[in-house]
C-alpha positions as CSV (number, residue, x, y, z in Angstrom):
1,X,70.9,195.4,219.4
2,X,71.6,191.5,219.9
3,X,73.5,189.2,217.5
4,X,70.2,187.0,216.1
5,X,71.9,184.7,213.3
6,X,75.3,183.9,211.6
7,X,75.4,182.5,208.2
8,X,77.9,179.4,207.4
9,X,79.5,179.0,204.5
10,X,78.8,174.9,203.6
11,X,79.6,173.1,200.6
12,X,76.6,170.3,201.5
13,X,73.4,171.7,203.0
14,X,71.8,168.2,203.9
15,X,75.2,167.1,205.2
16,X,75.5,170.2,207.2
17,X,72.4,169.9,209.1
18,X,72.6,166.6,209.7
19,X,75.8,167.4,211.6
20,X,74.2,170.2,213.6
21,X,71.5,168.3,214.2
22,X,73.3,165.1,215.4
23,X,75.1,167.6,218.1
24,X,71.7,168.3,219.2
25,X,70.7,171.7,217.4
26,X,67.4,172.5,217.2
27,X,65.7,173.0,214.0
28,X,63.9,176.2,212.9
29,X,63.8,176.3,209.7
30,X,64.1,174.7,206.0
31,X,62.9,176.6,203.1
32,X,63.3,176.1,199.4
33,X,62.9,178.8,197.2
34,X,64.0,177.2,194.1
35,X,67.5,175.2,192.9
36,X,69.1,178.7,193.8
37,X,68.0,179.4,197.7
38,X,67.7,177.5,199.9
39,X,67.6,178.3,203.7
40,X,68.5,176.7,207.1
41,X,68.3,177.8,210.5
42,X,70.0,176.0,213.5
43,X,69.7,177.0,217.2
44,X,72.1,175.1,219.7
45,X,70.0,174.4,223.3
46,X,69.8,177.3,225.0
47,X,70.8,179.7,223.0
48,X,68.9,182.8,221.8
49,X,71.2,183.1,218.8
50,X,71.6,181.0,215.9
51,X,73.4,179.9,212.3
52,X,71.9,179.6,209.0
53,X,73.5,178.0,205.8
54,X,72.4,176.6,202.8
55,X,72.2,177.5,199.0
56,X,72.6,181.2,197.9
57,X,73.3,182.4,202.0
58,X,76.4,183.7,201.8
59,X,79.0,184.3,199.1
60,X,81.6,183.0,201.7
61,X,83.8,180.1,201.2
62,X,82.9,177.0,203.0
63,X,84.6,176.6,206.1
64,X,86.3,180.4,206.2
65,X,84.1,181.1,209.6
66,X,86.7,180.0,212.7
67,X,86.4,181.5,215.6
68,X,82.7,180.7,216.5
69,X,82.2,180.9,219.9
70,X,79.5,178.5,222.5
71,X,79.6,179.4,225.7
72,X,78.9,176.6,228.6
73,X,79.0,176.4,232.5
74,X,81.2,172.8,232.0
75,X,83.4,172.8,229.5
76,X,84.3,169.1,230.0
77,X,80.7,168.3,229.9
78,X,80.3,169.8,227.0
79,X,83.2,168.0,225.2
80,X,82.0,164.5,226.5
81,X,78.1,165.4,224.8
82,X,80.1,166.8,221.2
83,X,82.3,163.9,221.3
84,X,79.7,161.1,222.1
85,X,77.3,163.3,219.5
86,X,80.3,162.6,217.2
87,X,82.0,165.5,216.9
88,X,85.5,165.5,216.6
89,X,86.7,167.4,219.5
90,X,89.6,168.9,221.0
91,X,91.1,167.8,224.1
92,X,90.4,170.5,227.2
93,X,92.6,173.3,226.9
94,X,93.5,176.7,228.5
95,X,96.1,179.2,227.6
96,X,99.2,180.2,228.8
97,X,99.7,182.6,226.0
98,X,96.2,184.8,225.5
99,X,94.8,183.9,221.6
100,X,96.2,180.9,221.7
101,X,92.4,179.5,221.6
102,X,92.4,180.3,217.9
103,X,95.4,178.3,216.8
104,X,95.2,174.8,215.9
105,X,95.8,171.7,218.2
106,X,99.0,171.6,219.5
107,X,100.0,174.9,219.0
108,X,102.1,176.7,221.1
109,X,100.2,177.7,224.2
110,X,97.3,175.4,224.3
111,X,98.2,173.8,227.6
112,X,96.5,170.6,228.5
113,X,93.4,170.4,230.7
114,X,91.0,173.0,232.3
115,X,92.5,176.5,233.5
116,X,94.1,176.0,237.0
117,X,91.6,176.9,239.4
118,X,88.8,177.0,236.7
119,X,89.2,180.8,236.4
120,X,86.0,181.6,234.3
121,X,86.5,182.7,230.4
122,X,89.8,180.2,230.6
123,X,89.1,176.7,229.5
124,X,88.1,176.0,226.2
125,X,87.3,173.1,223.7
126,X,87.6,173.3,219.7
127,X,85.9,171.8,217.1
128,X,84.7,172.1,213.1
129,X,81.8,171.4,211.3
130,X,82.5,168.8,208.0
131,X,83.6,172.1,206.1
132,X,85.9,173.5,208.4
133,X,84.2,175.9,210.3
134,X,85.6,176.2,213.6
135,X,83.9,176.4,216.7
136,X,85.3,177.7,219.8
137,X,83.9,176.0,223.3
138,X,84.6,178.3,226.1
139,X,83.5,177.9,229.7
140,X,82.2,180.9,231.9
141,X,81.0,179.9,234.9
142,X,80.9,183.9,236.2
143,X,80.1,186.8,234.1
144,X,82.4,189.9,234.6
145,X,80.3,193.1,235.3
146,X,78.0,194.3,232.7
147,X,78.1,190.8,230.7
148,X,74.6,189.7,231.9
């Protein structure tokens, strides 16, 4: 089994893929049933997974999903392309206390800049969509056994 798509709760369908899209999101999809369905689909570049949104999706509040995860090689590279793609962007962060990549900016144990010897799994980036959703940039430059 493999994770294929996660559905968004979004208040604003066209507003929401515009944002994606403006980070760079590829487009797969955009079907119309009638006034109540309408479907999305959303891959990020390079990624086998995806998100979909859009009108009769998911009974979900918009902006409830935190925690999404990206993975990248270069976390800092990552947060320069989301910021200059306009995304509002956390500064690099690792943790000194683990979870602390699911609080909010400048909570307790978000330490500035990349982990300390840019230990892979430790350096991280945050960032929601217009409704909230929040979206967790993590760098692995290594996998640990088993991961692929």
């Amino acid at each position: 089994m493999r994770v294929e798509v996660v559905a968004l709760p979004v208040s604003d369908t066209e507003r929401a893929k515009q944002f994606y899209k403006s980070l760079g999101w590829r487009e797969d999809a955009d079907f119309v049933a009638d006034d109540d369905f309408r479907i999305v689909q959303l891959t990020p570049p390079g990624s086998a997974a995806s998100i979909q949104f859009g009108v009769g999706v998911t009974a979900a509040p918009p902006g409830s999903m935190r925690g999404l995860y990206l993975v990248v090689d270069d976390v800092e590279a990552a947060r320069t392309e989301l910021a200059q793609r306009g995304a509002e962007v956390s500064e690099v962060f690792h943790e000194s206390r683990l979870g602390a990549r699911f609080r909010p900016v400048g909570a307790p144990g978000r330490e500035p800049g990349a982990s300390p010897g840019r230990e892979t799994y430790a350096s991280f980036v945050t960032f929601d969509d217009p409704d909230g959703n929040g979206w967790i940039v993590q760098e692995i430059t290594s996998r640990l056994p088993g991961r692929g």
